[in-house]
C-alpha positions in Angstrom: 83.4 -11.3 -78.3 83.1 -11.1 -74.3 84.1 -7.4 -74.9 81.8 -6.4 -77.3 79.0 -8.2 -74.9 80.0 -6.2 -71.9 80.6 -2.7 -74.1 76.8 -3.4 -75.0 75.7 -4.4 -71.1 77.4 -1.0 -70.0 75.9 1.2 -72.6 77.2 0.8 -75.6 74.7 0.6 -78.8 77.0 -0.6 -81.6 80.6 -1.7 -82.4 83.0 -1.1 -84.9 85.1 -4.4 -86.1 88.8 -3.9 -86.8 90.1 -2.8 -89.2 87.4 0.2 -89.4 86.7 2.8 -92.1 86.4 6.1 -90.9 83.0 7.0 -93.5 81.5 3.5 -91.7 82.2 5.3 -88.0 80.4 8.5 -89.4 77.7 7.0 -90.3 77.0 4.7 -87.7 77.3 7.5 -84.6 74.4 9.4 -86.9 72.1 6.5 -87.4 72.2 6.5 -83.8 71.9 10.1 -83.3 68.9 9.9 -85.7 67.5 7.2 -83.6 68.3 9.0 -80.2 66.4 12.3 -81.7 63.3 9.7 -82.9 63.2 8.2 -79.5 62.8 12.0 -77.7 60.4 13.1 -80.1 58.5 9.8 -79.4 58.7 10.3 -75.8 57.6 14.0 -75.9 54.3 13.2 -78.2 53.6 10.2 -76.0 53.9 12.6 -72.7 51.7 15.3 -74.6 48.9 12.6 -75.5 49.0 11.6 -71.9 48.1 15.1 -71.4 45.9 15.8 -73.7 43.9 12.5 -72.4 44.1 13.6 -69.2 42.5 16.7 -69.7 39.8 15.1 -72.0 39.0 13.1 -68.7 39.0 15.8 -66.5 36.8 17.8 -68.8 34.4 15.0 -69.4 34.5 14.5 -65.5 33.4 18.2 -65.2 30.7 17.8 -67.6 29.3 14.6 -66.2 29.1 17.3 -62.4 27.4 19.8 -64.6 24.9 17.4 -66.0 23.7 16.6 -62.4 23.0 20.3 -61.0 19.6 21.1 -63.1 18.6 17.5 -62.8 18.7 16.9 -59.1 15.7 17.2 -57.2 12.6 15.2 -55.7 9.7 17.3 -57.8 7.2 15.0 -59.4 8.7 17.1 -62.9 12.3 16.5 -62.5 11.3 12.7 -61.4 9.5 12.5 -64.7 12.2 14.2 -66.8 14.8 11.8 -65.6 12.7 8.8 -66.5 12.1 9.9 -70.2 15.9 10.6 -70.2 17.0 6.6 -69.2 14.1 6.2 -71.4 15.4 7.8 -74.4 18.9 6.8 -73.9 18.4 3.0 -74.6 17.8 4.1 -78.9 19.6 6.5 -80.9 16.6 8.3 -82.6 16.7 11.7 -83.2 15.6 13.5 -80.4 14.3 17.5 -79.7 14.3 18.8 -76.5 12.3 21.7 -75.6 11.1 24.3 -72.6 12.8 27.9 -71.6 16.4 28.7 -71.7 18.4 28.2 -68.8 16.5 25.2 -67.4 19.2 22.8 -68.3 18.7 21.4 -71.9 22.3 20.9 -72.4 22.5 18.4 -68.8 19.5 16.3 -69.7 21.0 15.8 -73.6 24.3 15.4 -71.6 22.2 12.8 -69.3 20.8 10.8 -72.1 24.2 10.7 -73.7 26.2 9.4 -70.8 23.3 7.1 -70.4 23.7 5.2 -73.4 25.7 2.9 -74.7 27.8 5.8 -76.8 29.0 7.4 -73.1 32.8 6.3 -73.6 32.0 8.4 -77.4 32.0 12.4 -78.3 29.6 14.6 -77.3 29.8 17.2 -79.7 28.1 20.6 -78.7 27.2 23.0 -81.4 25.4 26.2 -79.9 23.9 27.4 -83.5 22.8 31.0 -82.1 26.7 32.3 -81.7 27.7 31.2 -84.8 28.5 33.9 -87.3 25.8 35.2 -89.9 25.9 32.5 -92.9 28.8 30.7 -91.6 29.1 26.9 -92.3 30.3 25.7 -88.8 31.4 22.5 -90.5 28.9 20.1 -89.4 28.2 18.3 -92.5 31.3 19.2 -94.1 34.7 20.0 -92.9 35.0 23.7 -92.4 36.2 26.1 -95.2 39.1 27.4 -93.1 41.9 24.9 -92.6 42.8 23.7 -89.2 45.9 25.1 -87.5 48.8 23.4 -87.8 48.9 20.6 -85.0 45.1 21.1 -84.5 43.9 18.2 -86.1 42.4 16.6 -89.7 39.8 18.3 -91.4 37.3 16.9 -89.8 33.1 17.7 -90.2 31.5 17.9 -86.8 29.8 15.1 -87.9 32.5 13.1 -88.5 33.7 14.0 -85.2 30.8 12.9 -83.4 30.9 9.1 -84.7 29.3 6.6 -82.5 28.4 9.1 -80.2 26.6 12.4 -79.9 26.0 15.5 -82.1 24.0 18.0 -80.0 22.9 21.3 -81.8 21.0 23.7 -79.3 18.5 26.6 -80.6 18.8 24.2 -84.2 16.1 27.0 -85.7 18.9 29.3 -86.1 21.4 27.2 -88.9 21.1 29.0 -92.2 18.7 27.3 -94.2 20.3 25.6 -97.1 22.2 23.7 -93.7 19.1 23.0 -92.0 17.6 21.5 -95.5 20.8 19.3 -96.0 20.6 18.8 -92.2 16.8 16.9 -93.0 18.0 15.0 -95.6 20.9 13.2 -93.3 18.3 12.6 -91.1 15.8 11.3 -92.9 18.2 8.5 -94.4 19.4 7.5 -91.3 16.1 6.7 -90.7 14.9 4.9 -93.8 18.4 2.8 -92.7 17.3 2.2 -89.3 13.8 1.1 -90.9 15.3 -1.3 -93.0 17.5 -2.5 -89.7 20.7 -1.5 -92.0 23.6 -0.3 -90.0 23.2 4.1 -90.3 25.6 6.0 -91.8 26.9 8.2 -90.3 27.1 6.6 -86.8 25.9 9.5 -84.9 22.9 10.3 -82.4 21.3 13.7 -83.1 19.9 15.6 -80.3 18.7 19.2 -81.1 17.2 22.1 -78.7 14.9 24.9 -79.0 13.5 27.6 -77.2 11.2 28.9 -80.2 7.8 28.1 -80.9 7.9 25.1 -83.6 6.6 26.5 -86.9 8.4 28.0 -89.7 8.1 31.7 -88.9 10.7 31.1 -86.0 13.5 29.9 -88.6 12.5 26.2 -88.7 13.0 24.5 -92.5 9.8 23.0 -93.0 11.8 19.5 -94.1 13.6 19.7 -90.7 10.6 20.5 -88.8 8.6 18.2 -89.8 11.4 15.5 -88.6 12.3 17.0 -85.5 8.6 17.3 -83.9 7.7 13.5 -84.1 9.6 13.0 -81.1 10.0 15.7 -78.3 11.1 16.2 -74.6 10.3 19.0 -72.9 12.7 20.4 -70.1 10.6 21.8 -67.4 11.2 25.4 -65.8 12.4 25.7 -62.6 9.3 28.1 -61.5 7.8 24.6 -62.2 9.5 22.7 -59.8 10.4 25.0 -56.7 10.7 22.5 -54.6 14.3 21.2 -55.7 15.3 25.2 -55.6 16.9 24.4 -52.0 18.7 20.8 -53.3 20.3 22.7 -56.8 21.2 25.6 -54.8 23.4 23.8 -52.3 24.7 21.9 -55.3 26.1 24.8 -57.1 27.2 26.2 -53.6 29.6 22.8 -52.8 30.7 22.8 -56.2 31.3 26.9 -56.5 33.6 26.4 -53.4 35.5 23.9 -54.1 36.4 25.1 -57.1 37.9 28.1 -55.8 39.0 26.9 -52.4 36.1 28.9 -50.9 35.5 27.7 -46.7 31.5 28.4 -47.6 29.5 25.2 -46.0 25.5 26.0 -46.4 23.1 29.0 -46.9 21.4 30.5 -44.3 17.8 30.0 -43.7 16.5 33.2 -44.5 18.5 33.3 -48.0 17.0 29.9 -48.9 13.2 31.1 -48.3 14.5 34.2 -50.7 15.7 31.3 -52.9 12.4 29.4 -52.9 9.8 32.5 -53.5 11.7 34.1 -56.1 9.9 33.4 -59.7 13.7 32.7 -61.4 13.0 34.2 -64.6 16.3 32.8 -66.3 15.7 29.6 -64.5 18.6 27.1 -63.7 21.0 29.0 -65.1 20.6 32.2 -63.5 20.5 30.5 -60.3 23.8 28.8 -60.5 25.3 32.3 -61.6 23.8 34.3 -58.6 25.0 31.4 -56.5 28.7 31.5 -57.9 28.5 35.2 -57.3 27.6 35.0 -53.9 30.0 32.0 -52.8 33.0 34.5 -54.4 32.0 37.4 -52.6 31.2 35.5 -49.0 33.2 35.9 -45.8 31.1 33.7 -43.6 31.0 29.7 -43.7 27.1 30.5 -43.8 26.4 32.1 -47.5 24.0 35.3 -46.9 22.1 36.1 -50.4 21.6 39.5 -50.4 18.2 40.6 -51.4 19.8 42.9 -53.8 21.2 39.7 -56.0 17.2 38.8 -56.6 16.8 40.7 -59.2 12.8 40.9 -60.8 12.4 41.0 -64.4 13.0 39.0 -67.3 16.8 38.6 -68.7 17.6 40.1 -71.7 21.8 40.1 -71.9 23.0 42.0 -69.4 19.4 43.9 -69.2 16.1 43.1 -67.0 13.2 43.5 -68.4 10.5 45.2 -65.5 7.4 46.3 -67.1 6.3 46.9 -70.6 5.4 50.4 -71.7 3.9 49.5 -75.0 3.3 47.9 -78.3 3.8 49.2 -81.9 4.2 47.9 -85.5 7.5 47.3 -84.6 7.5 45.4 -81.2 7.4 45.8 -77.7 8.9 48.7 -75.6 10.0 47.6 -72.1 11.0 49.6 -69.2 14.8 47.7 -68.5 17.5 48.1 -65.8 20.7 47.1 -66.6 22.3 44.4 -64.2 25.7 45.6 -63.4 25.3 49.5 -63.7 21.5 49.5 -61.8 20.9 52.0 -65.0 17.4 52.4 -66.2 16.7 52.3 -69.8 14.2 51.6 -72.2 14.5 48.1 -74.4 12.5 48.0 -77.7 12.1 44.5 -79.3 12.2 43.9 -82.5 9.6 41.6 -84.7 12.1 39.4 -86.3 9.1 39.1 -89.1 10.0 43.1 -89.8 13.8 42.0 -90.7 12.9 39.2 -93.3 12.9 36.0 -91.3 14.0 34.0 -95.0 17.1 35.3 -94.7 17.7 35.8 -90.7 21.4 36.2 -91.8 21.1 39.1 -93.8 18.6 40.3 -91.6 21.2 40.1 -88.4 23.7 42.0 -90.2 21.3 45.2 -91.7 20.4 45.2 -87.9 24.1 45.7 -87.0 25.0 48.0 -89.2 22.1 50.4 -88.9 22.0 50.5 -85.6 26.1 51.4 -85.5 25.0 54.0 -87.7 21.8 55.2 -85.1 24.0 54.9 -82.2 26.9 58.1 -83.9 23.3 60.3 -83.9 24.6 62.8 -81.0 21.8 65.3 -80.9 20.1 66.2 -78.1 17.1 66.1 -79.3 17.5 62.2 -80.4 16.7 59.6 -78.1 20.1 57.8 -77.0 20.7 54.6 -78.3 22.8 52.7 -75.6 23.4 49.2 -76.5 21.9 46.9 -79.2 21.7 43.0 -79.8 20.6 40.1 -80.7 19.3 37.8 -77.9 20.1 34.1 -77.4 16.2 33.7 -78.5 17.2 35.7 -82.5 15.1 38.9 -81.1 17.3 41.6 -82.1 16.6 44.7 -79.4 17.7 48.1 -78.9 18.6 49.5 -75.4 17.7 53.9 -75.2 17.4 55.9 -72.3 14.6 55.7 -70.3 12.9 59.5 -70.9 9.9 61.0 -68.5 7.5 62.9 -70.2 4.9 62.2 -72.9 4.4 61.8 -76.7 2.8 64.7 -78.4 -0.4 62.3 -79.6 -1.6 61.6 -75.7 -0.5 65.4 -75.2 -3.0 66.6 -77.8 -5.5 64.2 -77.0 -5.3 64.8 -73.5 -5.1 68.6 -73.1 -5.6 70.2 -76.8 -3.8 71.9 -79.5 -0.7 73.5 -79.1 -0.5 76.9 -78.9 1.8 78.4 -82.4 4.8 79.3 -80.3 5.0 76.1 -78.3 4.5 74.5 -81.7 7.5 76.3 -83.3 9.4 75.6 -80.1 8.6 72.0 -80.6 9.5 71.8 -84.2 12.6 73.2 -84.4 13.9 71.0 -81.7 12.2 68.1 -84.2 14.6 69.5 -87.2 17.8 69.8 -84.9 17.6 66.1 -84.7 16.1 65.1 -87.8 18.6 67.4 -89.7 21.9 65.7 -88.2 20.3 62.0 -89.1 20.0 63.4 -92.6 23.5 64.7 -92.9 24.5 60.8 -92.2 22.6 59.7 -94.7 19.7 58.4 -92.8 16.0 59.0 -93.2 13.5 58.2 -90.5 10.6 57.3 -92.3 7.8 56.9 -89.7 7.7 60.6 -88.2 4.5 61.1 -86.4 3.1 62.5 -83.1 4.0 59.3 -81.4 7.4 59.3 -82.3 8.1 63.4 -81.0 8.2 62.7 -77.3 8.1 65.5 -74.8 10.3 65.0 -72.0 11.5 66.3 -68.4 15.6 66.2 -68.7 17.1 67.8 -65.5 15.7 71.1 -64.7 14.8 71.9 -68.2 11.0 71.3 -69.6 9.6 71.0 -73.2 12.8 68.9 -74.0 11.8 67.1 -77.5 13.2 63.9 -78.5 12.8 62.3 -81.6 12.4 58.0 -81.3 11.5 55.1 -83.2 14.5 55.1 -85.8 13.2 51.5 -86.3 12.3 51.9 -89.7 14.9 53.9 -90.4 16.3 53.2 -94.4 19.9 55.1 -95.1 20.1 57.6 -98.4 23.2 56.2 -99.9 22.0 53.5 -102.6 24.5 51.2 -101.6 23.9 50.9 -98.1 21.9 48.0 -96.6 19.0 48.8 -95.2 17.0 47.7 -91.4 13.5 46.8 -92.6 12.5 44.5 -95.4 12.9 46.0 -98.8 9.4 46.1 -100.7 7.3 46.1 -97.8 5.7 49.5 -97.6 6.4 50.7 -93.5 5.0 53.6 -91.9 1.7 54.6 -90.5 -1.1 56.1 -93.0 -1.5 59.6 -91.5 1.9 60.7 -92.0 2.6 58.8 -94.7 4.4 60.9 -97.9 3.1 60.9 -101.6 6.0 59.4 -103.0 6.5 56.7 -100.7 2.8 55.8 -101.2 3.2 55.3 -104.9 6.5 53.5 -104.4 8.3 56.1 -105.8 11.8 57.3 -104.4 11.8 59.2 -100.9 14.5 61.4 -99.5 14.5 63.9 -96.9 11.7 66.0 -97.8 9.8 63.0 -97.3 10.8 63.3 -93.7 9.3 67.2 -94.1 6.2 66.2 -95.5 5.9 63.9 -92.5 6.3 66.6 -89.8 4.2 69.5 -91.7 1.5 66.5 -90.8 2.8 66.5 -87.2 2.5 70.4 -87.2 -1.3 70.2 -88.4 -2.3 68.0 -85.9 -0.3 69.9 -82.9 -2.5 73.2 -84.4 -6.0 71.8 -84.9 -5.8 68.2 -82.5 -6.7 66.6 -86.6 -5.0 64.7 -89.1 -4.7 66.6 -92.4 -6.6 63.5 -93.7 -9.1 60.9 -92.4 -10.5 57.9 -92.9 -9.8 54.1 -93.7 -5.8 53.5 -94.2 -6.6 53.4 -97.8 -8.4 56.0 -98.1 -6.2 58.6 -96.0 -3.1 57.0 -98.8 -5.4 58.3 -101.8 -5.8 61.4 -100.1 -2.3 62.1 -99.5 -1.5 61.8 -103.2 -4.8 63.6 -105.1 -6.3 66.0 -102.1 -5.2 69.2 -101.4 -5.1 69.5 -97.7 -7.9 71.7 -95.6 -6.3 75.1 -95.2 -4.8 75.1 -91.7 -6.6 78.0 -90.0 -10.0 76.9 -91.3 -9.4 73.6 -89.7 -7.6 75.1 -86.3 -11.0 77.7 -85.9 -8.3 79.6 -84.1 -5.9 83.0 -85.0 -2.4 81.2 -86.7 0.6 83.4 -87.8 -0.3 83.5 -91.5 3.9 82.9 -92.0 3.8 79.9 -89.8 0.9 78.6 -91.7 2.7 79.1 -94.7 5.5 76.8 -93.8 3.1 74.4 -92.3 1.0 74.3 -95.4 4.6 74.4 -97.9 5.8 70.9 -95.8 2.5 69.6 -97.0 3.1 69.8 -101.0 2.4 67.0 -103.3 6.0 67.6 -105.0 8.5 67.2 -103.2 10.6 70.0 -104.7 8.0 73.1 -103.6 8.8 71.9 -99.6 11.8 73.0 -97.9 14.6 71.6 -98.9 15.8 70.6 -95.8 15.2 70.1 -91.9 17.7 72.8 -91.6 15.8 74.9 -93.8 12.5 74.3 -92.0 14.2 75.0 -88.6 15.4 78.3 -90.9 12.3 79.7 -91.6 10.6 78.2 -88.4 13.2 80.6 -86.7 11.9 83.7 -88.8 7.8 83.5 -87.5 6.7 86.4 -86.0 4.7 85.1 -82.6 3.4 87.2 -80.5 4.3 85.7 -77.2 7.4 83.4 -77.0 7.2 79.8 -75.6 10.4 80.6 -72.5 11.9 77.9 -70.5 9.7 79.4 -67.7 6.5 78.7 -69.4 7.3 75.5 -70.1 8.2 74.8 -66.5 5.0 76.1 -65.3 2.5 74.6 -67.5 4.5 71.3 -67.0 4.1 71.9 -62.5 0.4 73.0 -63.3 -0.8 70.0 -65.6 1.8 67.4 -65.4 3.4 68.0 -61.8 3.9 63.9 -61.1 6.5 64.0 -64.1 7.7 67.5 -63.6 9.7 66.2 -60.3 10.4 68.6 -57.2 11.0 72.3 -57.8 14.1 74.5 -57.5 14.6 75.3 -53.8 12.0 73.2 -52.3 12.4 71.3 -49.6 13.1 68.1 -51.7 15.6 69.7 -53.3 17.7 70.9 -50.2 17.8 67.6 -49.1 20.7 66.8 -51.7 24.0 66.7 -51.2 26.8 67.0 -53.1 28.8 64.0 -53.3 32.9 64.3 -54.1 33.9 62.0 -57.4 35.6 59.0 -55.4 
């Protein structure tokens, strides 16, 4: 017995009693070996959940130093948004915050939750404007596709967030069967509460948006009609530019130590850059264009280049500097783009165009059509850059920023065209118009607004087609960018067919531009009147001869092409923009419409857009400069 006590006190962990059976032995050294492999296992996941718990910390540390940036400050608006937020954390109704992007809804739901009495509890963060079209992100439910392996249980968001914190920021954009089944949770968790019954599901709901509250921005009526009882708007930080200097140091201390940057303060002439500039993206941009700066600085005092303060509103990677104009389809803004200095030309989209009931849907025609827009590689189409969707749900296309004019303020402004300039200009309109055919796309609003004349280079008279926006593709099965049953297009220009519904294809297009072509020869529509009217006319009334209207001597071929683009049947037009540019090609003119002409008359009537001239002192002032 002493031995076996002194075997175990040395190391042993079993014994064998004489005589032994060999099987026993066996079987005893693998139950231990068993138990051995158990305890390392045991070991492993216990040093692994000490990990993962120390991240978790480490995290929730970080979060809890994010949460104080936008909210630091002395302004009599930030003094008043931190008392609605102890305020606000002492219940666990559902709140709606409010204000612009960027000026720290995420701290001050953070703030209320690390204020209550669910702090030690998740905070789960939902941002519902990346989520993929019609995908369930699993907040009610668990998700449809399975965790990975060692990931987890299948889980809902919800479930996830017990007894603490479910935060859904820009909540207008769930789909809309979620958002209804979203207002029905919520509702019975109040009725619960009313009845002072324990809720179920233990969760706070805290929801953001930077939309206007009513329906047409994406809101279910149900969930809108909960959410606006009870609201907390986060101010803007052109509100409160006072606590511009106090943030901006923040961000600075907390940039730098991060990356083991010796940057100590900002220099007084940076900070007075700091405090006058409007801040457009608000809290957020100025914590990037700090981190920017502290990566890039030398100097224990931070310098912020003026450079960094860029004007404009944000749009992605865009600016926004001044708007150019406003059509049926939205706004046209003159844009640079942030990291290239590029200038461009962002159209926004009315989401309303796109079919706001089904936003998903909506999203996803966007996409593809504008893939489709953006493989258009004529010349004589306006260059799509870059499209999107912003964090707002505007969906926006980036083109190049052209300098010239449309040919409706060109005709207003200095007459009708003369014939060759008018073939000149059409032909260029069927070189682009014929390649978007070919990939099975029809432009549908073709007017004098949409032909834009332009400067490109040295060379004048350069047309571009824009405004694919109501674009609708020729293949049956394709989906299409603008609401189906909504008739698009502007009166004037407007084809038979598509006024009676009927189907359109590219002749349509033709019928369209034989009406550009009347009004570039006489300065007139080929109809007037009330919309209504000018419809009616399009289908019944012949159109006014075009020399009788013109008063003027017209090629009696080009007027027959003109007046063939401008048949009631489709089938007596040409059958094609190729075909129009064909026959365009065979008009006898008496003078020709030369890249010399076109110079000139653009240096005699438009010189501020027709930029400094061959071999002029301007000009010899450039250099060449070798490709790096």
């Amino acid at each position: 017995t002493k031995d076996k006590v002194r075997g175990l006190e040395v190391g042993a962990v079993d014994f064998v009693s004489k005589p032994f059976q060999s099987d026993e032995v066996v079987a005893r050294v693998n139950t231990h070996l068993t138990m051995q492999r158990l305890r390392r296992q045991l070991e492993t996941k216990n040093a692994e959940l000490a990990r993962e718990l120390a991240v978790a910390q480490e995290l929730l540390t970080d979060a809890r130093r994010r949460v104080e940036g936008p909210l630091l400050g002395d302004s009599p608006a930030v003094r008043a948004l931190r008392e609605s937020i102890a305020r606000y954390s002492t219940d666990a109704e559902v709140l709606l915050l409010t204000g612009p992007q960027g000026a720290g809804p995420e701290a001050s739901a953070r703030a209320i939750h690390h204020a209550s009495p669910r702090s030690r509890k998740a905070f789960i963060h939902v941002n519902c404007a990346l989520l993929p079209p019609g995908q369930d992100p699993g907040i009610l439910s668990p998700p449809v596709t399975p965790s990975e392996p060692g990931t987890g249980s299948h889980l809902s968001l919800l479930e996830l967030a017990t007894q603490g914190t479910l935060y859904l920021e820009e909540i207008q954009r769930l789909p809309a069967d979620l958002q209804g089944r979203l207002a029905d949770v919520l509702e019975s968790l109040e009725t619960l509460r009313e009845r002072s019954q324990s809720p179920v599901p233990d969760v706070r709901f805290i929801a953001y948006t930077s939309a206007p509250l009513a329906t047409a921005s994406g809101f279910h009526p149900k969930l809108l009609a909960l959410l606006e009882r009870r609201q907390l708007r986060v101010p803007s930080l052109a509100e409160r530019p006072e606590d511009v200097s106090e943030i901006a140091l923040f961000f600075l201390r907390q940039h730098a130590r991060r990356i083991g940057a010796v940057v100590e303060t900002i220099s007084e002439q940076s900070m007075k850059r700091l405090r006058k500039y409007r801040w457009p993206g608000d809290v957020g941009e100025l914590q990037s264009l700090i981190e920017r700066a502290v990566t890039s600085a030398r100097e224990p005092v931070l310098e912020i280049d003026a450079a960094l303060l860029d004007e404009g509103l944000p749009l992605g990677l865009y600016r926004l500097m001044e708007k150019l104009g406003e059509g049926g389809m939205g706004e046209v803004w003159r844009a640079r783009h942030q990291l290239l200095a590029r200038p461009c030309a962002v159209k926004l989209i009315k989401p309303e165009l796109l079919g706001e009931s089904n936003r998903e849907a909506a999203t996803e025609r966007f996409r593809l059509e504008a893939r489709t827009i953006a493989r258009l590689s004529s010349p004589n189409t306006v260059r799509l850059y870059d499209f999107g969707v912003s964090e707002t749900g505007s969906f926006y296309f980036v083109m190049e920023l052209l300098t010239g004019m449309d040919l409706a303020s060109l005709v207003q402004r200095f007459g009708p065209l003369p014939p060759e300039r008018t073939v000149a200009v059409l032909r260029q309109a069927c070189r682009s118009l014929g390649e978007a055919h070919a990939a099975g796309l029809l432009h549908r609003d073709i007017k004098p607004h949409n032909l834009y004349l332009c400067r490109l280079g040295l060379d004048f008279d350069v047309v571009k087609v824009l405004d694919f926006g109501l674009v609708k593709s020729l293949r049956e099965d394709a989906t299409q960018l603008t609401t189906e049953g909504v008739l698009t297009g502007t009166p004037a220009y407007m084809p038979p067919e598509r006024v009676l519904g009927a189907a359109a294809d590219e002749r349509s297009d033709i019928y369209a531009l034989g009406c550009v072509a009347y009004w570039m020869l006489t300065g007139r529509t080929v109809f007037t009147g009330e919309p209504m009217a000018v419809m009616i006319h399009h289908v019944r009334t012949p159109p006014p001869p075009l020399s009788q209207t013109s008063g003027r001597s017209i090629p009696d071929r080009l007027e027959q092409i003109v007046m063939a683009c401008l048949e009631k049947a489709p089938e007596k037009r040409p059958s094609s923009a190729v075909e129009l540019w064909r026959q365009l090609g065979e008009v006898t003119l008496t003078t020709s419409w030369t890249p010399e002409r076109a110079e000139s008359w653009w240096r005699e009537h438009l010189s501020e857009l027709a930029g400094p001239s061959p071999g002029s002192d301007s000009m010899s002032k450039l250099t060449n400069v070798p490709v790096q």
